[in-house]
C-alpha positions as CSV (number, residue, x, y, z in Angstrom):
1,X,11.9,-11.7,16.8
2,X,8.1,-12.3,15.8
3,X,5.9,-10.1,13.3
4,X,2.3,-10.3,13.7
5,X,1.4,-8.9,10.5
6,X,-1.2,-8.8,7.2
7,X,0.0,-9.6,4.1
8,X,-1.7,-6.2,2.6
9,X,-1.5,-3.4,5.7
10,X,0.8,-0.8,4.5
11,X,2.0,-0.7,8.2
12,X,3.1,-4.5,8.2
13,X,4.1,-3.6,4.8
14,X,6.7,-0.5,5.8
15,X,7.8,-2.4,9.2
16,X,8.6,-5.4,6.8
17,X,10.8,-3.1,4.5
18,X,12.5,-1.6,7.6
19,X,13.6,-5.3,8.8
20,X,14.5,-6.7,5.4
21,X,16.7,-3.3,5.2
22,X,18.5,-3.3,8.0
23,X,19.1,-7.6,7.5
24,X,17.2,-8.7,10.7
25,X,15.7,-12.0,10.9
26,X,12.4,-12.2,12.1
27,X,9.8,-14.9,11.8
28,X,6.0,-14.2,10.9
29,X,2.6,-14.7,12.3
30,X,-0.1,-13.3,10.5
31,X,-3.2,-11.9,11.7
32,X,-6.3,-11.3,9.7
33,X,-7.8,-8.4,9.5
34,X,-11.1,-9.4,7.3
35,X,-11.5,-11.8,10.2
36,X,-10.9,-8.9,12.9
37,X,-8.4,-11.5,14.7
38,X,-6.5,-8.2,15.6
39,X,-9.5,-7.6,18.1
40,X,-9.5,-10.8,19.6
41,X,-8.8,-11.2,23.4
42,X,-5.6,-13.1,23.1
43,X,-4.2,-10.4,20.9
44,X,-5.6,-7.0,22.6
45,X,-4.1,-8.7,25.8
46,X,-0.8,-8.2,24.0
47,X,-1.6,-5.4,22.1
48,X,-4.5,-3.0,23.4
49,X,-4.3,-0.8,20.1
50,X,-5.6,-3.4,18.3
51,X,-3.4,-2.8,15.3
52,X,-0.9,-4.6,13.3
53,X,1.8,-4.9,13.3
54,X,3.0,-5.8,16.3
55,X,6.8,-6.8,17.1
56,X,7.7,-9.4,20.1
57,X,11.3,-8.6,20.2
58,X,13.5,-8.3,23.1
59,X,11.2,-9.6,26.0
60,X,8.0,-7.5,24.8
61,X,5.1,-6.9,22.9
62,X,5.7,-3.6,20.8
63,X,3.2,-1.6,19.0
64,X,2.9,1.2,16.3
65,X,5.1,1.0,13.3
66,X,6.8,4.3,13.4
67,X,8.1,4.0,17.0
68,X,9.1,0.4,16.2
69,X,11.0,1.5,12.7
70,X,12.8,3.9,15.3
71,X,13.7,1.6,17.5
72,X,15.0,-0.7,15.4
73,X,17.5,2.0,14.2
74,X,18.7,2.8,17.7
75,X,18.5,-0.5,19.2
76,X,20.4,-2.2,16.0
77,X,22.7,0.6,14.5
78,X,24.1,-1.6,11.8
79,X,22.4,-0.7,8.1
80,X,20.9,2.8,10.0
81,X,17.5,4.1,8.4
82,X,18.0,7.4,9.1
83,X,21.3,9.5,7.8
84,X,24.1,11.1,10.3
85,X,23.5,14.3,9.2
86,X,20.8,16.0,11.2
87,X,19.4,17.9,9.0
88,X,19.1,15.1,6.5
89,X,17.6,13.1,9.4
90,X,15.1,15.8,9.6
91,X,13.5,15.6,5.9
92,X,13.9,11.8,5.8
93,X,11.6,12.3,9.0
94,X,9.4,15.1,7.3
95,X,8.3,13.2,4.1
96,X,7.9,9.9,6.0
97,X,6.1,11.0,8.9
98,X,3.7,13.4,6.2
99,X,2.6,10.1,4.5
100,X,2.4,8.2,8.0
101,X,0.8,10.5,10.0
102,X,-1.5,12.2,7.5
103,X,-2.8,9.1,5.4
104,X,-2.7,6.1,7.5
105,X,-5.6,7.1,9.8
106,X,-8.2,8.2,7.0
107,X,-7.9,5.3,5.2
108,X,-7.1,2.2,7.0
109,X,-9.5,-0.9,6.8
110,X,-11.7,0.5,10.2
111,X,-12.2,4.0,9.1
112,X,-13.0,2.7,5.1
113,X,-15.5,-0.3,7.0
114,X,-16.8,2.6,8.9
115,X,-17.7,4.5,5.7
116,X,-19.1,1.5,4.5
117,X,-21.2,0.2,7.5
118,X,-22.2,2.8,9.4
119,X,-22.6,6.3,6.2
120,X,-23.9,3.7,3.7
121,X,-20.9,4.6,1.2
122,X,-20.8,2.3,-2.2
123,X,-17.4,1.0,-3.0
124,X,-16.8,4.0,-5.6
125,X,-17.7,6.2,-2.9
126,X,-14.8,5.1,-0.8
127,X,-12.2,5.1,-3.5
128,X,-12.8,8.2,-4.1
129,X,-12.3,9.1,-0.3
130,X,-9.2,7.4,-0.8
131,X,-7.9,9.1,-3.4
132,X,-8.4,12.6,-2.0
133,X,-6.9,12.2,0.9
134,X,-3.8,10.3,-0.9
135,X,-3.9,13.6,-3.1
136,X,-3.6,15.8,-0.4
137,X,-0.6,14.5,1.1
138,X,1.4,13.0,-1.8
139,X,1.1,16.1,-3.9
140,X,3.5,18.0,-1.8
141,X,5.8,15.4,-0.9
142,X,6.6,14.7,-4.6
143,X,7.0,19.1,-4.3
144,X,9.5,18.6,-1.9
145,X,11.3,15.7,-3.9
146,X,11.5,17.4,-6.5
147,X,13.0,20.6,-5.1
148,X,15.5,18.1,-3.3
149,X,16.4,17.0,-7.1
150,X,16.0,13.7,-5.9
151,X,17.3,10.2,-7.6
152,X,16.6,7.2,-7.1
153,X,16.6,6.9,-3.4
154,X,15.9,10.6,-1.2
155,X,19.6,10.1,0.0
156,X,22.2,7.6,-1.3
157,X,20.4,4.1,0.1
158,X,16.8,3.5,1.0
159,X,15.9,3.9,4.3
160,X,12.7,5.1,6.6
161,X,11.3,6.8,4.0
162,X,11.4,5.1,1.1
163,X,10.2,1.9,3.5
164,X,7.2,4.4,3.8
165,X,6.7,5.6,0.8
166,X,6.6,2.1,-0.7
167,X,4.0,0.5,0.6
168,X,1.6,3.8,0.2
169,X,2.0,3.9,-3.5
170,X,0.9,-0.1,-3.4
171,X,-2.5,1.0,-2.0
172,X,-2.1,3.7,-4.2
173,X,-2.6,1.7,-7.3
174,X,-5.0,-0.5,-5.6
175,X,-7.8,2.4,-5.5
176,X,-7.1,4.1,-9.0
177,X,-4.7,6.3,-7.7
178,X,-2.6,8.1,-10.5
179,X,0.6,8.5,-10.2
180,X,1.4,9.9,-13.2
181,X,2.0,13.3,-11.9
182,X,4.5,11.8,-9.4
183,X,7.5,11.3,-11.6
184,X,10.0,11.7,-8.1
185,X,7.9,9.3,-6.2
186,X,7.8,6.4,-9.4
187,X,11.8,6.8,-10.0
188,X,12.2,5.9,-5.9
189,X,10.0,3.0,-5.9
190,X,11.4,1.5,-9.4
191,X,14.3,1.5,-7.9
192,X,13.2,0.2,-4.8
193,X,11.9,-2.3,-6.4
194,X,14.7,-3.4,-8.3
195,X,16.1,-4.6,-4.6
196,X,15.9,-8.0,-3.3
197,X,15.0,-6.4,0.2
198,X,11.7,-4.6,-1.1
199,X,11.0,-7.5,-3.0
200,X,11.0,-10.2,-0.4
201,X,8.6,-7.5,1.6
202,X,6.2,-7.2,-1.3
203,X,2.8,-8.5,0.2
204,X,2.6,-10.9,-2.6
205,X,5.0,-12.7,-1.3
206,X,4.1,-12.7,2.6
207,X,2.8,-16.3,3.9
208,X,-0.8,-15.2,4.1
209,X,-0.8,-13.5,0.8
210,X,-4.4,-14.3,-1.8
């Protein structure tokens, strides 16, 4: 099983945590995205979204981090991501699919390039895009953890959403986001943290990490 990957996309990032927690080897290949090798021909030949990360696992080329998270949990039901209990199953899928669905696509590296490039935005410009959006989605989300009366994990073990959340609140910080007001959020990933599997996902310490 092969990850083409960057060190610092929050989608790498989560697909990295969902491997490392369900104790599946995988090698790496990194592609950079400052160099655009994600829309090289080799690569949109294998993968015509022109995204990372990509999985080559089980005689294919597979795309989009969210379908691949799932299918990772049905195709390898050892360490499952996502609880027994449907209902639980449900919320683990609400929270995580909020932060995937409604952040990733204002504020990856295209869209913030775009801003940049094409609108003539200066860099403070753009961070504060960044922020806003991260507002508008992680504002309820730490609502709805803390109506859960959440611990240190949204269940009893990480899983998808914590693998989710994680790397979000990384590119939080990494744009002045405050997350001061996000006491629920902070405890999860502290304790996250304090896990060799988050840690050996951290993009600091990925092969193409600088």
């Amino acid at each position: 099983m092969k990850l083409y990957g960057y060190w610092r996309s929050s989608t790498s990032y989560r697909l990295r945590c969902a491997l490392e927690l369900k104790g599946i080897a995988y090698e790496q290949e990194p592609v950079n995205l400052l160099e655009s090798a994600q829309r090289g021909e080799p690569y949109v030949a294998r993968n015509p979204f022109a995204t990372v990360p990509m999985l080559e696992a089980e005689g294919r080329d597979r795309a989009q981090s969210m379908a691949i998270i799932e299918w990772l949990d049905e195709k390898y039901p050892d360490k499952p991501l996502l609880p027994a209990d449907v209902e639980y199953r449900y919320l683990a899928r609400e929270l995580g699919y909020a932060i995937a669905t409604e952040l990733h696509a204002p504020l990856n590296l295209p869209v913030l390039k775009y801003l940049k490039n094409e609108f003539g935005q200066d860099q403070d410009a753009i961070d504060s895009w960044y922020r806003h959006w991260l507002a508008k989605t992680l504002v309820p989300v730490e609502k709805r953890l803390e109506a859960l009366d959440t611990g240190d994990f949204l269940f009893d073990k990480p899983g998808l959403f914590e693998a989710v959340l994680i790397p979000q609140l990384y590119n939080a910080r990494r744009f002045g986001y405050s997350l001061s007001d996000h006491p629920r959020m902070t405890q999860i990933e502290r304790a996250c943290m304090r896990l060799p599997e988050f840690e050996r996902a951290h993009p600091g310490n990925q092969p193409d990490a600088h």
